[in-house]
C-alpha positions as CSV (number, residue, x, y, z in Angstrom):
1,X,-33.5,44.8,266.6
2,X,-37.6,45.0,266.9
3,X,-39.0,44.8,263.1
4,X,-35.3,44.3,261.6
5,X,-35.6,40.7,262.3
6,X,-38.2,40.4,260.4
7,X,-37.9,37.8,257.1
8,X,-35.9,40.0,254.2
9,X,-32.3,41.8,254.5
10,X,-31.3,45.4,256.2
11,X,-30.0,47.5,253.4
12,X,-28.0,50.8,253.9
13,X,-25.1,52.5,252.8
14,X,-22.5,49.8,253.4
15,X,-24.8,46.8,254.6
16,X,-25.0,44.9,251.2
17,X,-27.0,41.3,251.4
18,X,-28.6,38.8,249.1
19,X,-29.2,35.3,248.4
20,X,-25.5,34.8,247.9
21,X,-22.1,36.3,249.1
22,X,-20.1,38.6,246.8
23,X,-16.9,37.1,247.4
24,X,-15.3,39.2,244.4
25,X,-12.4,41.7,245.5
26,X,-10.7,44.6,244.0
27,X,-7.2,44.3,242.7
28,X,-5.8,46.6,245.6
29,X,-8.6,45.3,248.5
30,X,-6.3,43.9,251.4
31,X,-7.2,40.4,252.3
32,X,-7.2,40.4,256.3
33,X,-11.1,39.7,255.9
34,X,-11.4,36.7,253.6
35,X,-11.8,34.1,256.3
36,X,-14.8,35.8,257.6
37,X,-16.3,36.1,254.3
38,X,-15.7,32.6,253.7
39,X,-17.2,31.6,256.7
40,X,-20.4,33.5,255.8
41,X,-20.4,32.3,252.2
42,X,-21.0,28.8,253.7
43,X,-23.8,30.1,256.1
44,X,-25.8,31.3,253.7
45,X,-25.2,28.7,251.1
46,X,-26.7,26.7,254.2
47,X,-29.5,28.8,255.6
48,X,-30.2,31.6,253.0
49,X,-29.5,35.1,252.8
50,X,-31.7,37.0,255.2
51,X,-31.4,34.4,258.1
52,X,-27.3,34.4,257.8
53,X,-27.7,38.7,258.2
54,X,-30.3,38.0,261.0
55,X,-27.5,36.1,262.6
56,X,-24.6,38.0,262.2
57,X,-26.7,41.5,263.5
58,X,-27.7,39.5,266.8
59,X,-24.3,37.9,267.3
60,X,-23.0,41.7,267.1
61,X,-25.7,42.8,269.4
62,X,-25.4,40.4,271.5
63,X,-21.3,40.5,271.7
64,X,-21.8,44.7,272.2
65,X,-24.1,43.7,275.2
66,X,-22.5,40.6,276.8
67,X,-18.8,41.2,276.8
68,X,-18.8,44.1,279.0
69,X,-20.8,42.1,281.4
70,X,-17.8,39.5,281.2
71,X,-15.0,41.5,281.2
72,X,-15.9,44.7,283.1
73,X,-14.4,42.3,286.5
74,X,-11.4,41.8,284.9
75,X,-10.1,44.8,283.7
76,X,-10.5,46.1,286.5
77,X,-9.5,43.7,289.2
78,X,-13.2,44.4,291.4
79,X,-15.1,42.3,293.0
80,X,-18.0,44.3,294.1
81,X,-19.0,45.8,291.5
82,X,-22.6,46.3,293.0
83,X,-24.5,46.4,289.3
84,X,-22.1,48.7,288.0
85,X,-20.9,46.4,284.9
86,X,-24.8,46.5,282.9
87,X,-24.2,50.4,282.8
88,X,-20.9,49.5,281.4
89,X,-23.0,47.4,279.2
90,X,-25.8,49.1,278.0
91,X,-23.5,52.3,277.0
92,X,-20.7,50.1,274.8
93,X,-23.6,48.8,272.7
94,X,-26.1,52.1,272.5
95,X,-24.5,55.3,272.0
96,X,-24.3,57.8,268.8
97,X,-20.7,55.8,267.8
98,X,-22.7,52.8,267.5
99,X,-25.7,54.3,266.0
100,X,-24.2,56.5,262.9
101,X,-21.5,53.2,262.1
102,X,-24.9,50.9,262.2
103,X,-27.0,53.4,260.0
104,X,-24.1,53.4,257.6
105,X,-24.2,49.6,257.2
106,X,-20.4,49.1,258.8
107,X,-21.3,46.1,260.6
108,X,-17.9,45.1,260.7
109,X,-16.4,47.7,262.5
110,X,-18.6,47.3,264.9
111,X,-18.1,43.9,265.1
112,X,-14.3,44.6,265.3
113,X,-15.5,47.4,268.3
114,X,-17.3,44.8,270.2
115,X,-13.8,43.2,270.3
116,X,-11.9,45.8,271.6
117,X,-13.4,44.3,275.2
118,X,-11.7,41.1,275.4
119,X,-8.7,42.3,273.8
120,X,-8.4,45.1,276.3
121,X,-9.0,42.7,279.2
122,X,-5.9,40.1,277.6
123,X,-3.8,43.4,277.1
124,X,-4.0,44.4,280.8
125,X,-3.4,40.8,281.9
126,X,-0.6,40.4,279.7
127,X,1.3,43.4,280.9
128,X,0.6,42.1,284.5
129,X,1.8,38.8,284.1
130,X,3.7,37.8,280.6
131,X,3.3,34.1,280.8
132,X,2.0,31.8,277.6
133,X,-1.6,31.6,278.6
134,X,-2.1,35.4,278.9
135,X,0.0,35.8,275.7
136,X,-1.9,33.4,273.9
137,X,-5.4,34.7,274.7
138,X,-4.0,38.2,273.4
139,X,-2.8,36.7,270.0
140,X,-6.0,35.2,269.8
141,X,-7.9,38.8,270.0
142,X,-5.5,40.8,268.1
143,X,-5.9,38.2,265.5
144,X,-10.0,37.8,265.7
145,X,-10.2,41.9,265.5
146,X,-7.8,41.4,262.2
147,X,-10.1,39.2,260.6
148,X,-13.3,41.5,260.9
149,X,-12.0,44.8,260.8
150,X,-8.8,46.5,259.6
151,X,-9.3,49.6,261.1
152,X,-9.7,48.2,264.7
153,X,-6.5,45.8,263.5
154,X,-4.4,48.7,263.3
155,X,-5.7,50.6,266.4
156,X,-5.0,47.0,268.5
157,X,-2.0,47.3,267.3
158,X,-1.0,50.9,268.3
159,X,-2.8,50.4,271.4
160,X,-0.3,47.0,272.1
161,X,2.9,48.9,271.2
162,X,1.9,51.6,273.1
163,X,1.4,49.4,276.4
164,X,4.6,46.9,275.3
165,X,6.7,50.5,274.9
166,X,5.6,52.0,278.6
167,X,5.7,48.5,280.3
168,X,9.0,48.1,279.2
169,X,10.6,51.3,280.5
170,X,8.1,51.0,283.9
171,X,9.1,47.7,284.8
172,X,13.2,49.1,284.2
173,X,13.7,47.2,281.0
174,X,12.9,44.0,281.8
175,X,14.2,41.4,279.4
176,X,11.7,38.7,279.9
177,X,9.1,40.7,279.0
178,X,10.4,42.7,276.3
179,X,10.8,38.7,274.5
180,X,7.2,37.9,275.1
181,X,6.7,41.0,273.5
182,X,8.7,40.3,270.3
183,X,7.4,37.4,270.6
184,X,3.4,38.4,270.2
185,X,4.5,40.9,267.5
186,X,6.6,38.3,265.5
187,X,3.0,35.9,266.0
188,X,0.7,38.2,264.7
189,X,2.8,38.7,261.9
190,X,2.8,35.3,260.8
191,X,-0.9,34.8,261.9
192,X,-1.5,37.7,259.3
193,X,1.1,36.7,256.4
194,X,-1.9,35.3,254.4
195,X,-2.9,38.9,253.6
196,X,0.4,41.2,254.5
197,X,2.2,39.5,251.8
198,X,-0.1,40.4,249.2
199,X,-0.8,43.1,250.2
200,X,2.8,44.0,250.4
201,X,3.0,42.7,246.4
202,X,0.6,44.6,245.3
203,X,0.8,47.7,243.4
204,X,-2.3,49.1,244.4
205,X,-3.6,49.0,247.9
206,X,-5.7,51.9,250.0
207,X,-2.0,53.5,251.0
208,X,-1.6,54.2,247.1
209,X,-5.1,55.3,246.4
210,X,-6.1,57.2,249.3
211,X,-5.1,61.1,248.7
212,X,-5.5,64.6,250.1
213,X,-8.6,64.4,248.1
214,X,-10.0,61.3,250.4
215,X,-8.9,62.9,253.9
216,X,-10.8,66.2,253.0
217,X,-14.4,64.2,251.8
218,X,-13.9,61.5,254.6
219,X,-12.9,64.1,257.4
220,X,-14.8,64.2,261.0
221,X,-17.7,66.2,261.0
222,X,-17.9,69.4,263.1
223,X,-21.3,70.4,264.9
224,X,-22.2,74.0,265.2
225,X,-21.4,75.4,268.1
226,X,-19.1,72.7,270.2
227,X,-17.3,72.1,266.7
228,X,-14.9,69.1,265.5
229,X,-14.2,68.5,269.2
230,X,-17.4,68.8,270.7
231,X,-18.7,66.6,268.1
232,X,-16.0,63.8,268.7
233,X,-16.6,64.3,272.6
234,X,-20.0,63.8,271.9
235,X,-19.7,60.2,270.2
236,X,-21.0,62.1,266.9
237,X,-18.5,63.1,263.9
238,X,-19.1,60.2,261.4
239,X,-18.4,61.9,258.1
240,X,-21.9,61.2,256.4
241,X,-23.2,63.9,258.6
242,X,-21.8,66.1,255.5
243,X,-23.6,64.2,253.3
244,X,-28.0,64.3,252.6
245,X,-28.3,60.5,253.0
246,X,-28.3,61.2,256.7
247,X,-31.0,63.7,256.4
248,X,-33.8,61.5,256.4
249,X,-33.0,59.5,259.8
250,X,-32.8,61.2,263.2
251,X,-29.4,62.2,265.5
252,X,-29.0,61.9,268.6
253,X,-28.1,65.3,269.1
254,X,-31.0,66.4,268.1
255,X,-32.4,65.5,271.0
256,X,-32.3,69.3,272.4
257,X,-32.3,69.5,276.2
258,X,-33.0,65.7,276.8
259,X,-29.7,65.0,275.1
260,X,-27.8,67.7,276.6
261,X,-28.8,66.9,280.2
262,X,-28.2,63.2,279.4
263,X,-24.6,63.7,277.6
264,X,-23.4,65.8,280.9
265,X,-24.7,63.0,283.1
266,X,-22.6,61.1,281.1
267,X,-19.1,63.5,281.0
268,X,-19.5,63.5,285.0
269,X,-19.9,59.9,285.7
270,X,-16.4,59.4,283.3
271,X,-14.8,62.3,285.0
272,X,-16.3,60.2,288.3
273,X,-14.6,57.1,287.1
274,X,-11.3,58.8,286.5
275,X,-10.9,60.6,289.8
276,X,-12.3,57.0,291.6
277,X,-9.5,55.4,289.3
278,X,-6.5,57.5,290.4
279,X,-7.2,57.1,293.9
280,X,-7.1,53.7,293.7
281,X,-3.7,52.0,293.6
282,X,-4.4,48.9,292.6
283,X,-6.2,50.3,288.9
284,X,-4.3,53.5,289.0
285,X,-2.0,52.3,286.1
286,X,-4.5,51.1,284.1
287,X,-6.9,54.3,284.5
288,X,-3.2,56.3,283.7
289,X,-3.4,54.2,280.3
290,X,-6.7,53.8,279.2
291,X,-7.4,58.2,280.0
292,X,-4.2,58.5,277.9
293,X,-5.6,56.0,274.9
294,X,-8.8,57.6,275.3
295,X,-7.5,61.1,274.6
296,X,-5.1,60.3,271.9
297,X,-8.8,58.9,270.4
298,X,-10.3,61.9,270.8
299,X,-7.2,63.9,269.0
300,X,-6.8,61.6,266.1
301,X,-10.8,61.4,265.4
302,X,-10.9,64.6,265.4
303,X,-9.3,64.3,261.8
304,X,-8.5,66.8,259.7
305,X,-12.0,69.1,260.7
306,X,-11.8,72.5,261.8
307,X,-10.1,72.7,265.0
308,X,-7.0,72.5,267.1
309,X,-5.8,69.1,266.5
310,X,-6.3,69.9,262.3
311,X,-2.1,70.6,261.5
312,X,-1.3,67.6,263.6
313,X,-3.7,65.0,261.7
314,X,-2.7,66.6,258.4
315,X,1.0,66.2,259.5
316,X,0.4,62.6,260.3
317,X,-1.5,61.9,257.2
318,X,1.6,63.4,255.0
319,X,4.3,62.0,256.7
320,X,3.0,58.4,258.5
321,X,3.0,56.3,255.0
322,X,-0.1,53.6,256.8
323,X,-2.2,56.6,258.6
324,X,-3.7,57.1,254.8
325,X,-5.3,53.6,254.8
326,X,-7.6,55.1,257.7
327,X,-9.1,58.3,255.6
328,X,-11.7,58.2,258.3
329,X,-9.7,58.0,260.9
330,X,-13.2,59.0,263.1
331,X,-13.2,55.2,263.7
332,X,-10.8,56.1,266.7
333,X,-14.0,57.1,268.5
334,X,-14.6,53.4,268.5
335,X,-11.6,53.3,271.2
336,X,-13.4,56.5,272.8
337,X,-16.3,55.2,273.1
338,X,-14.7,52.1,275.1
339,X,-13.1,54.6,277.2
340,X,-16.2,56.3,278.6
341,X,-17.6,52.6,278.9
342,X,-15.5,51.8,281.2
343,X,-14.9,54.9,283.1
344,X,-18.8,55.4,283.6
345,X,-18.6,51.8,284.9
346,X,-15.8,52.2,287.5
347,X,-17.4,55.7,288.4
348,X,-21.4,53.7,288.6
349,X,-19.2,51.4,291.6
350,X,-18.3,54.6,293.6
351,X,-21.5,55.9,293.3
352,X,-23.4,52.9,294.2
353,X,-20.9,52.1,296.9
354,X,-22.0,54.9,299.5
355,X,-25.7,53.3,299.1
356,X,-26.2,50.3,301.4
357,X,-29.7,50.2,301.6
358,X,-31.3,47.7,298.5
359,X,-34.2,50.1,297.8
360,X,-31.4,52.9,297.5
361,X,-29.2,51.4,295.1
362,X,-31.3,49.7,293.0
363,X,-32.6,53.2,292.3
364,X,-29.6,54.8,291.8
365,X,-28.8,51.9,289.6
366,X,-31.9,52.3,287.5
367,X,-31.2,56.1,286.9
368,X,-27.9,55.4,285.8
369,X,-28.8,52.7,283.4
370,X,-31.1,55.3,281.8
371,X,-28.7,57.5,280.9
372,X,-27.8,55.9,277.7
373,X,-31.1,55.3,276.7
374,X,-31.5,59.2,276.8
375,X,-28.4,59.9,274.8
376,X,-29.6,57.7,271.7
377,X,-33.2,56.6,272.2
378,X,-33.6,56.2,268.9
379,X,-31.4,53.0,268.5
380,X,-34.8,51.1,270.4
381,X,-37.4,49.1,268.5
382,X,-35.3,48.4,265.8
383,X,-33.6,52.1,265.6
384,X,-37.0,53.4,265.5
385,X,-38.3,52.4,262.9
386,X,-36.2,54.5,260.5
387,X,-34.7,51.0,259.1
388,X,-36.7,47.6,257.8
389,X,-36.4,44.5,256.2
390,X,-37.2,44.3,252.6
391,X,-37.2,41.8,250.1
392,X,-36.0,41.8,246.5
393,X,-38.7,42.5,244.2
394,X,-39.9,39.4,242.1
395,X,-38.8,40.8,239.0
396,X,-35.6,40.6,240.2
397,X,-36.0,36.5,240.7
398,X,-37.0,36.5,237.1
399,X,-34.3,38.2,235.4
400,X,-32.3,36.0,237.6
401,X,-33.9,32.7,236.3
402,X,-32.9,33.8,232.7
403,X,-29.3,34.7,233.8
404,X,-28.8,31.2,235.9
405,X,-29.4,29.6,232.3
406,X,-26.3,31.1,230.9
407,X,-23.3,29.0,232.0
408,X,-20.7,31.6,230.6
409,X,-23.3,34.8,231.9
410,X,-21.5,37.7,232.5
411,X,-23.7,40.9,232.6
412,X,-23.4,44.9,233.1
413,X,-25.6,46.2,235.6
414,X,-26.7,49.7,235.5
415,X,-27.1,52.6,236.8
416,X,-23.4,52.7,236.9
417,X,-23.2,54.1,240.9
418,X,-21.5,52.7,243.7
419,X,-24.0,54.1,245.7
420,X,-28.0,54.9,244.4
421,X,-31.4,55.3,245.6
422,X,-33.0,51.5,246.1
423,X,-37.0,52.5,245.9
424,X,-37.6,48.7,247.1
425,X,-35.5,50.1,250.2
426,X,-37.6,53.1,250.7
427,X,-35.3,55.0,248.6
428,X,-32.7,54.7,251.1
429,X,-29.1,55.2,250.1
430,X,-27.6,52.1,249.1
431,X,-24.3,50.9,247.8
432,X,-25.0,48.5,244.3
433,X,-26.6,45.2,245.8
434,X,-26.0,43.5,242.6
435,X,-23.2,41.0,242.8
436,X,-25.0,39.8,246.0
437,X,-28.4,39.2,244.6
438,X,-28.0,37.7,240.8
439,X,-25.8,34.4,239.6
440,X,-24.2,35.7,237.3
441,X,-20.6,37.2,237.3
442,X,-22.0,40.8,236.9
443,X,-19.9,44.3,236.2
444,X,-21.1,47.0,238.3
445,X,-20.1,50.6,238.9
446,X,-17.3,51.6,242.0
447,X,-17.8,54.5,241.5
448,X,-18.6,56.3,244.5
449,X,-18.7,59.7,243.4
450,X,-18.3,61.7,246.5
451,X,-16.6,64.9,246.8
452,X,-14.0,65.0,244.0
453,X,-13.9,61.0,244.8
454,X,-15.0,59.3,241.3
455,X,-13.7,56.1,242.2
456,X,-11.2,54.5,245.1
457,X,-9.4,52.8,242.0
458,X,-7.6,49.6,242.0
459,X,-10.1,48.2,239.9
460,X,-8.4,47.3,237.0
461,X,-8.1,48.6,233.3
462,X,-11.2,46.4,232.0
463,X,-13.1,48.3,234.4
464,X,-11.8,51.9,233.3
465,X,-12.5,51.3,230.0
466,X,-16.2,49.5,230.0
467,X,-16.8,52.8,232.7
468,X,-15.0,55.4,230.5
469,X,-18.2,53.4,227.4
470,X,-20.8,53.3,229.7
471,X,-20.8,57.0,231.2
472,X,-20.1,58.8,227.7
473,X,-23.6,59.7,226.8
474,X,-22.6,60.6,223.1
475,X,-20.6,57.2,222.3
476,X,-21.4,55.1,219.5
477,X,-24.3,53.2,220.2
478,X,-23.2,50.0,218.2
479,X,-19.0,50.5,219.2
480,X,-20.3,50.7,223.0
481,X,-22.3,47.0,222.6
482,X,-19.4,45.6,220.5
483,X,-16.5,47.0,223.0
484,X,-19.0,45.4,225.6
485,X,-19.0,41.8,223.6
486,X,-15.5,41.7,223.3
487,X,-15.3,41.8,227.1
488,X,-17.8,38.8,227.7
489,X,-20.7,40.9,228.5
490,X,-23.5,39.4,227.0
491,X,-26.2,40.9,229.4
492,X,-27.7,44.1,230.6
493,X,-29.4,44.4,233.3
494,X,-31.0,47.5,233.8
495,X,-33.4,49.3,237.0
496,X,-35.3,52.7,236.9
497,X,-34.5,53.6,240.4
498,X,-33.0,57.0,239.6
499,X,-34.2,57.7,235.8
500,X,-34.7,61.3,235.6
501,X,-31.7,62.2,238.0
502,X,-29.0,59.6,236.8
503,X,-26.4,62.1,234.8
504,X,-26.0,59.0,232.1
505,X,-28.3,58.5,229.7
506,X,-26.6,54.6,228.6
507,X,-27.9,55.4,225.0
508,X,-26.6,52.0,223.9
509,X,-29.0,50.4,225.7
510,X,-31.1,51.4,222.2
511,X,-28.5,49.6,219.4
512,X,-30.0,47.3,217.3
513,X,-27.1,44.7,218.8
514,X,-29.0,44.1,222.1
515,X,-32.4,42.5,222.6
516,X,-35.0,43.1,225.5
517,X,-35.9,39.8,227.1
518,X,-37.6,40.8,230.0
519,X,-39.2,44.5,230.8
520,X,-40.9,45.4,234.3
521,X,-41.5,48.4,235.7
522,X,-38.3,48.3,237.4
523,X,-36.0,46.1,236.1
524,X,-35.1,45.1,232.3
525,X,-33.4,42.4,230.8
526,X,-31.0,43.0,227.6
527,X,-29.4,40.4,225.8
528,X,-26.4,41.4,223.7
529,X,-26.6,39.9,220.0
């Protein structure tokens, strides 16, 4: 974490913090995460902002690090596992999967990753022995990953029915456990009914938004040479390596031959793990399952980018009514990633097993530890420096004072953009901070303008129609401010972090309606008359 821990909040692409949480939700947003947002709405109410983040970010780290080193045993069934479980470790929390997700700001997903551990450990013990402590220890994960992360949700969830499906038909059809196993689905359905109902009321929801349009902007990205695959295989594939935002930090794959020799290292020692896996009886079935899991990964991650597995994603996507609430369905490396985890770990014991002298192995050991730290180097000291901790700029606090004055404030923020250029942030690509930052109950562009993607929608026809004001640069100066009134807006707030490359010119911002209260260099304050 190196200079990220220092005092101030981490801002990037998804990673939005302030001084408060922005509890506010979209008509069509699904609910699963509203406990954990809770939750952190009380921490910081306790402890502030930036210490709550600092917190959360070294709980993650921390999870990513320990749990292999807890579960790696388990999974498995060995006892000797001569060192084997910290390269297990040091993989699951540094590699490129982990690295893009983290430079995006999707903390929960990796959060949700982090859990796949435990609730891979709980799956395997279940399907060995299908008694009420093993099945309540897998409710509990299933039900944890839910409540951080959707997209992992529905991946436990595949990866469960999956397991339950080829249990059932190994073991001959045995009753007994096909109950349990109605029994955990029927569970997590009423462990989840606090979201799944509304979600099943609603009229708008990501399965109703989510188009041919989002699948094409949001699909895997290929690279070069080795392609959609190659870049999957690879850990690499997130889809903001279309965009220029990730321009400006550095990819592990661009590491030339210090990458490439590392990333072959790393395809042996699963390959290693595999083979070692097979020829074991005891763990054959569970190397059988976890290779098979891994590859369906791979296929599905691969999305809808150039390549062999393109018709079959696009198939699923037309005709599996859920598979469009994933759009970036490269998330599924999350489960690859796990896979090599755990398959360079079982292939580090056989390695290390033919060493019996100390000065040997620990050698062997150290060499193998290194070869994630070769593959993404640049997630040390605090993902080398390309990220920092910054704090809102004191003109912020001011136009904050005057809004926390205003017991009925409501206020538009502009630029209208989802996503913008924060120059406190070192002009890093951002998505709008404002909600988090200023008391107030503040209208802000979702908007995220990407590909033919103007909005995800669901938000409501107040919104359409303040946004269809605010971004016509030839409106009626005085109709804008009055349509604005009418909806309880009786604030602008306005920054200068892209003037000269924002497309709207917000010319109402000059009507002889609205009043400028404060003015800095980066931030004004308009009161509406």
């Amino acid at each position: 974490m190196w200079q990220l821990l220092a005092s101030g909040y981490v801002l990037t692409l998804d990673m939005i913090f302030g001084p408060h949480v922005n509890l506010a939700r979209s008509a069509g947003d699904l609910l699963n995460t509203a406990p954990m947002w809770y939750l952190l709405s009380f921490v910081t109410y306790v402890l502030g902002g930036w210490i709550t983040q600092k917190i959360l970010l070294v709980a993650i780290f921390f999870l990513l690090f320990y749990l292999p080193l807890r579960f790696f045993r388990k999974i498995f069934g060995i006892e000797n596992t001569h060192g084997a479980e910290y390269v297990a470790s040091i993989l699951f929390a540094i590699n490129p999967f982990v690295y893009e997700r983290f430079l995006a700001g999707q903390w929960a997903v990796l959060f949700g990753y982090a859990l796949l551990i435990p609730f891979t450990a709980y799956l395997i013990g279940f399907c060995k022995e299908w008694n009420y402590k093993n099945f309540l220890k897998l409710l509990v994960a299933i039900i944890l990953i839910g409540v951080v992360s959707t997209h992992i949700l529905i991946m436990s969830v595949i990866v469960t029915t999956l397991a339950f499906v080829t249990n059932f038909i190994v073991r001959k059809f045995n009753l007994s456990f096909l109950k349990m196993g109605l029994l955990l689905g029927a569970a997590v359905l009423v462990c989840s009914s606090y979201w799944l109902v509304p979600a099943v009321l609603s009229k708008t929801t990501p399965l109703t938004t989510f188009g041919p349009e989002h699948w094409e902007v949001f699909k895997t990205a290929g690279s070069g040479h080795f392609g959609t695959l190659g870049n999957v295989l690879m850990l690499h594939g997130f889809w903001g390596e279309h965009e220029e935002w990730i321009t400006r930090f550095v990819l592990p794959k661009e590491g030339g031959w210090v990458f490439g020799t590392a990333i072959t290292l790393l395809f042996l020692l699963v390959l290693v793990g595999i083979y070692s896996g097979l020829k074991d009886k005891k763990i054959r079935n569970t190397t059988i399952f976890m290779g098979g899991v891994m590859f369906l990964a791979v296929i599905f991650s691969c999305s809808i980018g150039e390549g062999i597995f393109r018709n079959l994603n696009l198939w699923i996507f037309e005709h599996v009514s859920f598979w469009k609430g994933f759009r970036d369905t490269e998330k599924w490396s999350a489960l690859v990633a796990l896979g090599y985890a755990l398959f360079v770990g079982l292939g580090s014991v056989k390695i290390l097993s033919y060493f019996t002298q100390a000065k040997y192995k620990i050698t062997i050991l150290c060499i193998l530890l290194a070869i994630p730290l070769f593959i993404t180097p640049m997630m040390l000291f605090g993902f080398a420096g390309q990220l920092k901790a910054v704090q809102y700029p004191q003109s912020w606090s001011e136009v904050n004072n005057v809004l926390k004055q205003d017991r009925n404030c409501r206020a538009l923020f502009l630029p209208w953009h989802e996503y913008y250029s924060l120059k406190f942030n070192d002009d890093i690509l951002t998505g709008v901070v404002a909600r988090s930052y200023f008391n107030c109950d503040i209208v802000e562009g979702q908007n995220m303008e990407l590909g033919g993607i103007s909005s995800q929608g669901g938000n409501g026809d107040e919104y359409n129609i303040i946004e269809q004001a605010v971004t016509d640069n030839n409106a009626n100066l005085d109709n804008t401010i009055e349509l604005l009134r009418e909806r309880g807006i009786r604030w602008i707030i306005f920054t200068d972090d892209i003037v000269g490359e924002d497309p709207y010119k917000y010319p109402f911002l000059g009507s002889k309606h609205s009043h400028e209260v404060i003015h800095h260099d980066e931030i004004d304050l308009y009161s509406i008359n």
